[in-house]
VMD Tcl script that builds the backbone (N, CA, C; Angstrom):
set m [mol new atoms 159]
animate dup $m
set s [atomselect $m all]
$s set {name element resname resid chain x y z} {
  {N N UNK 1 A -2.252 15.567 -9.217}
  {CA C UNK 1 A -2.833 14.266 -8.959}
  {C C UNK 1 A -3.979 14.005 -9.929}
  {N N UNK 2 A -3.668 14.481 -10.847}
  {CA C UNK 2 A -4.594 13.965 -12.446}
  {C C UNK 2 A -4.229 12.592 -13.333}
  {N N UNK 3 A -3.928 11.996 -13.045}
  {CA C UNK 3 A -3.120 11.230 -14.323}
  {C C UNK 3 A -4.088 10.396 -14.457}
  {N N UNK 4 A -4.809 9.717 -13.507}
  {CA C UNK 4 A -6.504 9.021 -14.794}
  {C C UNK 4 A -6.934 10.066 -15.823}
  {N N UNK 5 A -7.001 11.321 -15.498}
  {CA C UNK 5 A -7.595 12.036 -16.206}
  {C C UNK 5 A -6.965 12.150 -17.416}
  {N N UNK 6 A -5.398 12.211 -17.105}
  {CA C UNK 6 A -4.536 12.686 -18.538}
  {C C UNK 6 A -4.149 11.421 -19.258}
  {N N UNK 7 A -4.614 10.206 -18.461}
  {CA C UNK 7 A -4.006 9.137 -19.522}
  {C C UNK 7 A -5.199 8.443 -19.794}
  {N N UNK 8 A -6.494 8.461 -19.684}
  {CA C UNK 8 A -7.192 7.555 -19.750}
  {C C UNK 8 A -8.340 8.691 -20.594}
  {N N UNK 9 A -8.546 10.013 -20.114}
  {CA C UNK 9 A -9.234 10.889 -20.536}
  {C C UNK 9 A -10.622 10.946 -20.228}
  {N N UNK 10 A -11.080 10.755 -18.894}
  {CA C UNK 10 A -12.181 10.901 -17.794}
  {C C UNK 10 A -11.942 11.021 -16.688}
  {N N UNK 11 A -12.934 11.390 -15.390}
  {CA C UNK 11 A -12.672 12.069 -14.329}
  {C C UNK 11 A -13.557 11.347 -13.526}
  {N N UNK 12 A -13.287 9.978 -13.092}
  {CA C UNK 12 A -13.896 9.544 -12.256}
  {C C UNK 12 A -14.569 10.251 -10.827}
  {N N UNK 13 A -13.313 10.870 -11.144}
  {CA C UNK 13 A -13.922 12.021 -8.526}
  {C C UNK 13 A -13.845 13.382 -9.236}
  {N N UNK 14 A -14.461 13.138 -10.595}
  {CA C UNK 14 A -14.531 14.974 -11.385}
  {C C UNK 14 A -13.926 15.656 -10.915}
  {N N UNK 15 A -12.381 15.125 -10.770}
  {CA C UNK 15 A -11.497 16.282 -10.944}
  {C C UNK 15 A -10.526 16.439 -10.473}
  {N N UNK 16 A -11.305 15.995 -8.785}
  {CA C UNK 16 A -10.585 16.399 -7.820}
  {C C UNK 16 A -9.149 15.773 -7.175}
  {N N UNK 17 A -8.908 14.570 -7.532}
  {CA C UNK 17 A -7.991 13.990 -7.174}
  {C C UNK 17 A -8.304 13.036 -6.313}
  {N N UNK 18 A -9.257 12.589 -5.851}
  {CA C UNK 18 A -9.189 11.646 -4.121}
  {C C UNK 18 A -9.487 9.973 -5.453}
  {N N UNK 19 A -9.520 9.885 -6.312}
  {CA C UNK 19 A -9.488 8.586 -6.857}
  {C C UNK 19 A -7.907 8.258 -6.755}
  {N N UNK 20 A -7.264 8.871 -7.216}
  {CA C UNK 20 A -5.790 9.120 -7.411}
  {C C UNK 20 A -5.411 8.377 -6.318}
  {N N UNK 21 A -5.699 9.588 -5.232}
  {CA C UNK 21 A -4.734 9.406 -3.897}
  {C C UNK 21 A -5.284 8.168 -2.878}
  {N N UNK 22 A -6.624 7.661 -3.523}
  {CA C UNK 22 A -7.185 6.307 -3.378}
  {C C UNK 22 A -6.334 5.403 -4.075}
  {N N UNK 23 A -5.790 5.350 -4.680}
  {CA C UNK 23 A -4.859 4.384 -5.714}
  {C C UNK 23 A -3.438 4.254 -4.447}
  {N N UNK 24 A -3.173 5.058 -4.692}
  {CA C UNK 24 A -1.694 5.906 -3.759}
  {C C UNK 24 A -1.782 5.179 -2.106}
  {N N UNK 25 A -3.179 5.660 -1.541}
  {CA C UNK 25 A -2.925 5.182 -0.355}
  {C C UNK 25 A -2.873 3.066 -0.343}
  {N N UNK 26 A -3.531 2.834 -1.266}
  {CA C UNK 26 A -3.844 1.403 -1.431}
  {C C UNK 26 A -3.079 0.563 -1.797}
  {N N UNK 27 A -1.784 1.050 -2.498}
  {CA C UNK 27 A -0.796 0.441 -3.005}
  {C C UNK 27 A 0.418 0.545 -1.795}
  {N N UNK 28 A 0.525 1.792 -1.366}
  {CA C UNK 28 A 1.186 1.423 -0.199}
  {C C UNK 28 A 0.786 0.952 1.348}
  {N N UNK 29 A -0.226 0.372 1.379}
  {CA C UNK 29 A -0.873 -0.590 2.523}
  {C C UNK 29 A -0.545 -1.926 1.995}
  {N N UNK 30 A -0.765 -2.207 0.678}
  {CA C UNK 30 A -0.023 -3.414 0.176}
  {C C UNK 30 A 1.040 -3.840 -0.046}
  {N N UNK 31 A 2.235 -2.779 -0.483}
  {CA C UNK 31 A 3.588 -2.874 -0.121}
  {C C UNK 31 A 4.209 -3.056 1.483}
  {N N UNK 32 A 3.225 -2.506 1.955}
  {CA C UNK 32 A 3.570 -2.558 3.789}
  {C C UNK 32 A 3.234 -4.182 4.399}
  {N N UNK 33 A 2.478 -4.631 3.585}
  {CA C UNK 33 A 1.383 -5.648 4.278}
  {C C UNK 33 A 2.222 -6.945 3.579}
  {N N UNK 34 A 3.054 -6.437 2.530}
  {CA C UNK 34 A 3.582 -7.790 1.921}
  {C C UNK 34 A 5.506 -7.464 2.091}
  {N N UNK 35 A 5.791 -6.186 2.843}
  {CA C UNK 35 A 7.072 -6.001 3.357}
  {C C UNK 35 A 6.896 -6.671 5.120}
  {N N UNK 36 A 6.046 -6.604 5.506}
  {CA C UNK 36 A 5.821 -6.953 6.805}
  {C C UNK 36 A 5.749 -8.503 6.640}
  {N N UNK 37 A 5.061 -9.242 5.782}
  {CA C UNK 37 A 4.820 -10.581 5.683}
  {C C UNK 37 A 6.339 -10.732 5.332}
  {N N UNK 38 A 6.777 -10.424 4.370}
  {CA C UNK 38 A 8.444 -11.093 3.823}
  {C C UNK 38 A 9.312 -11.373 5.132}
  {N N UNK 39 A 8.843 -9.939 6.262}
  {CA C UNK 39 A 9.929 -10.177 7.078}
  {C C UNK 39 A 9.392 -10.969 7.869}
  {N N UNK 40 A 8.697 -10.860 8.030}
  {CA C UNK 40 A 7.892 -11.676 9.340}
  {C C UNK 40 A 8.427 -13.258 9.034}
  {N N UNK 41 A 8.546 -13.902 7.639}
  {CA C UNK 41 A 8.589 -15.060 7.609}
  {C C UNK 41 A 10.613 -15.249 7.727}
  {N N UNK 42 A 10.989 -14.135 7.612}
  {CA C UNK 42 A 12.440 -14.097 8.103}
  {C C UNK 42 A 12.987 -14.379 9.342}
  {N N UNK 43 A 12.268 -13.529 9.854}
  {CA C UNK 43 A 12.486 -13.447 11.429}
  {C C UNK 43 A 12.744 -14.894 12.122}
  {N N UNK 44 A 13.468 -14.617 12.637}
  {CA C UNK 44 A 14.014 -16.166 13.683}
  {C C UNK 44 A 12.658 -16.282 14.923}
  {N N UNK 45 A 12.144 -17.683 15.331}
  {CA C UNK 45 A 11.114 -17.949 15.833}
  {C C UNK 45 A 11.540 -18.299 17.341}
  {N N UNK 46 A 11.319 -17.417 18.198}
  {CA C UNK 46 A 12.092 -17.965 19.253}
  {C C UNK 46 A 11.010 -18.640 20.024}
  {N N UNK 47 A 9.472 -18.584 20.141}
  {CA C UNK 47 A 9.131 -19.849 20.676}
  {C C UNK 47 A 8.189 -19.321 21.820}
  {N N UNK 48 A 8.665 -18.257 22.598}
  {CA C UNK 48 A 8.295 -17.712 23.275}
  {C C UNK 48 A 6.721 -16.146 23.401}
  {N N UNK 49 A 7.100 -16.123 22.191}
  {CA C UNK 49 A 5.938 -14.791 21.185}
  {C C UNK 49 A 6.711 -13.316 21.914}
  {N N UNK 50 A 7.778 -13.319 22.588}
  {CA C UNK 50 A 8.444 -12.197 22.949}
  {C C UNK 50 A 8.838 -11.412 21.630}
  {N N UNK 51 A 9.141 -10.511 21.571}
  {CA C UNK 51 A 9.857 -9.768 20.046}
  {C C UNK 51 A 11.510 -9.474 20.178}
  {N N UNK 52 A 11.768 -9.847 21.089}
  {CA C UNK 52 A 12.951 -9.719 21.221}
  {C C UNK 52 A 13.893 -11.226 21.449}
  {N N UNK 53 A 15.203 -11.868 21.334}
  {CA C UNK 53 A 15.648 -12.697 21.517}
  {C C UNK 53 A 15.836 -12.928 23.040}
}
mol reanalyze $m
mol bondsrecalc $m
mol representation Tube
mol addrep $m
């Protein structure tokens, strides 16, 4: 979990990796947050706020 380090050539969290896996966790809260919105606007509206038909 280096690759700022190996592509950019500095060590923001000196070293350790938690910038990285800061990247990692943040991108997939945003894939979740904009897979959840896509469906959400799919979903059939039944009117009621039940989740089921």
């Amino acid at each position: 979990m280096d690759f700022i380090e190996r592509i950019f050539g500095v060590a923001p969290d000196g070293g350790d990796g938690t910038t990285e896996m800061l990247y990692i966790v943040v991108a997939l809260a945003v894939a979740a947050m904009v897979a959840a919105r896509s469906w959400s606007a799919v979903a059939p509206q039944s009117g009621d706020g039940s989740f089921f038909f």
